[in-house]
Steps between C-alpha positions, in 0.01 A plus 500: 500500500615377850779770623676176704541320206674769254849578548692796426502654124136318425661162494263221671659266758481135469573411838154704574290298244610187611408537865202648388423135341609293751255685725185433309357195607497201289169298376560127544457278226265246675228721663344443820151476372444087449525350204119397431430650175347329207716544183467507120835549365361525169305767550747659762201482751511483866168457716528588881243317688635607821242674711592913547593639845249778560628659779838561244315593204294739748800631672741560243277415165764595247833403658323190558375404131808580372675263709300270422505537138896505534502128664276386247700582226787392626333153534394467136897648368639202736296245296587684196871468556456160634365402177835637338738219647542198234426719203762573256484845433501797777371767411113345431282269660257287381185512656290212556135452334204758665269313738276805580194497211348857419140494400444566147385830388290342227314125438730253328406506100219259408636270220469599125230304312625279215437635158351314239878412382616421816187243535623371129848438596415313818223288336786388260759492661690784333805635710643882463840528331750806527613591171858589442527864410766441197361326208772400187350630186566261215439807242719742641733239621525662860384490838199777546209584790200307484322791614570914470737660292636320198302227633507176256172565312570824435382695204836532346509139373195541328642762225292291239123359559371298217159604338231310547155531202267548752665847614308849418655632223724819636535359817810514731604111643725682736226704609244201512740284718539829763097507525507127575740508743307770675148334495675184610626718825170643544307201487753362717447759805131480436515096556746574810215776654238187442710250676581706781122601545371152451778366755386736760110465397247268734168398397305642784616841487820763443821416470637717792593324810274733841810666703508309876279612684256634286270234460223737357707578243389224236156606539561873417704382169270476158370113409540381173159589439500864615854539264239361175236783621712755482646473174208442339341799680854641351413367137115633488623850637796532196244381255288787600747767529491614194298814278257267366470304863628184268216508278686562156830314630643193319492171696798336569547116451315301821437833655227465728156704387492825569105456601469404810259486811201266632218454287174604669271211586129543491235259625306300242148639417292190457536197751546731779406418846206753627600487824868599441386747273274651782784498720713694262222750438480600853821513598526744258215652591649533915849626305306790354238608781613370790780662684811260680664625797865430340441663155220693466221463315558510114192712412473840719150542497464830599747589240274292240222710593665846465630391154168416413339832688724680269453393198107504516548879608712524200283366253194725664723816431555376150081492402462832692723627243392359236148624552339188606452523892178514647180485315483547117233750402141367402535253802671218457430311821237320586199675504121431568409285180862449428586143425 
């Protein structure tokens, strides 16, 4: 606390404070810097496009920018308040329409696709009306919701539901009229999810729209071809999947067979041409003996000949045991006289 402007017994002095204000200097409501901004009242933007005075901001670079920043504001308050004179009320100001656009963060929405209703309507000529939400019930002699709780067709009204001679003996109407009105619903959604997918389908390929910029993106997505592949590759592997690998499985109605595959073709054995037989015949022959530089030969040779090495030396073993190597006794090779 300033000791000049406390008085005796702690009290302060008014005199002091109000020489103390009348020294401060005062800030001018028009500031030197010149008017030159570019306003949008509506978005309580200025824009400066003065050029900056370097040797300021260099000398003094804070003073300076807060000057600055002062007179601006000032500027933009001035058109503020001029704004306020003709208006009725005071204490608010009504700003005038933004003229500065901001870039949008994301690409304007791409129209819906009409669904096969929509299409209906339009074709003839069928316009959308709002339904009131209070319908008068001639039963219950009252107005009542069309939809939600207590809603006009609501189950209450229906305390007595004449037998028909076609029902299952035992059965419950009540119960029979639920079930409809839930396989109505469900059939409902499924018809909206076939709609929506048809609206959104093309013919030459998926129904998703590539993100900008990504032109490569519709060639990465399945075709309607690849989509039919796969869930028959699907099918054939569930038909398989079970103990019996399908065999003793019952077949569904227009399930596809469970045997599947390429038949194997083989060429016809009379009215064959001799020189494309030839031709096969060898190049089987070259596949077998002779050895490619890419894969190899399919015979090894060498190997071939070991196998066969072997299995002579095996068989010799086998007659040595068995008593029948070398010459029997009495001769039995050829001899001198021997035929």
């Amino acid at each position: 606390r300033d000791p000049s402007m406390v008085a005796s017994g702690d009290v302060v002095d008014a005199r002091a404070l109000l020489a103390a204000a009348r020294s401060e200097p005062e800030t001018a409501d028009e500031p030197e810097h010149p008017d030159v901004l570019e306003y949008d009242l509506g978005g309580l933007v200025a824009f400066d496009p003065s050029p900056v005075d370097d040797a300021a901001l260099k000398a003094e670079k804070e003073p300076y920018l807060h000057a600055l920043a002062r007179d601006c504001t000032q500027l933009l308050f001035n058109r503020l308040w001029a704004l306020q004179d003709g208006q009725p009320s005071s204490r608010s100001i009504a700003l005038p329409k933004r003229t500065t656009l901001l870039p949008r963060e994301k690409p304007l929405p791409k129209p819906k696709p009409p669904t096969r209703w929509e299409k209906f309507a339009a074709t003839k000529g069928i316009a959308k009306k709002k339904k009131e939400r209070m319908v008068y019930d001639e039963d219950l002699q009252k107005w009542v919701p069309r939809y939600g709780y207590q809603r006009v067709r609501d189950m209450d009204k229906d305390w007595a539901i004449p037998a028909k001679t076609t029902d299952a003996p035992g059965s419950d109407p009540f119960e029979e009229k639920i079930k409809l009105a839930k396989d109505q619903r469900g059939r409902q959604l499924y018809n909206e999810e076939r709609n929506r997918r048809a609206a959104t389908r093309r013919a030459d390929g998926p129904a998703i729209s590539p993100a900008p910029g990504v032109p490569e993106l519709r060639a990465a997505l399945p075709t309607k071809q690849d989509r039919l592949a796969s869930a028959d590759m699907a099918l054939h592997a569930a038909q398989k999947s079970t103990a019996s690998v399908g065999k003793f499985d019952r077949q569904l109605a227009n399930e596809p067979s469970k045997e599947r595959g390429t038949k194997r073709k083989f060429k016809a054995n009379l009215g064959a041409d001799v020189g494309e037989e030839k031709a096969l015949g060898l190049k089987v022959l070259d596949k077998v003996l002779k050895a490619d530089g890419k894969t190899g030969a399919s015979l090894n040779a060498g190997k071939v000949a070991k196998i066969g090495q072997l299995d002579y030396e095996a068989k010799r073993r086998k007659s040595k045991a068995a008593g029948g190597g070398g010459k029997k006794a009495g001769g039995s090779g050829k001899g001198k006289g021997r035929r």
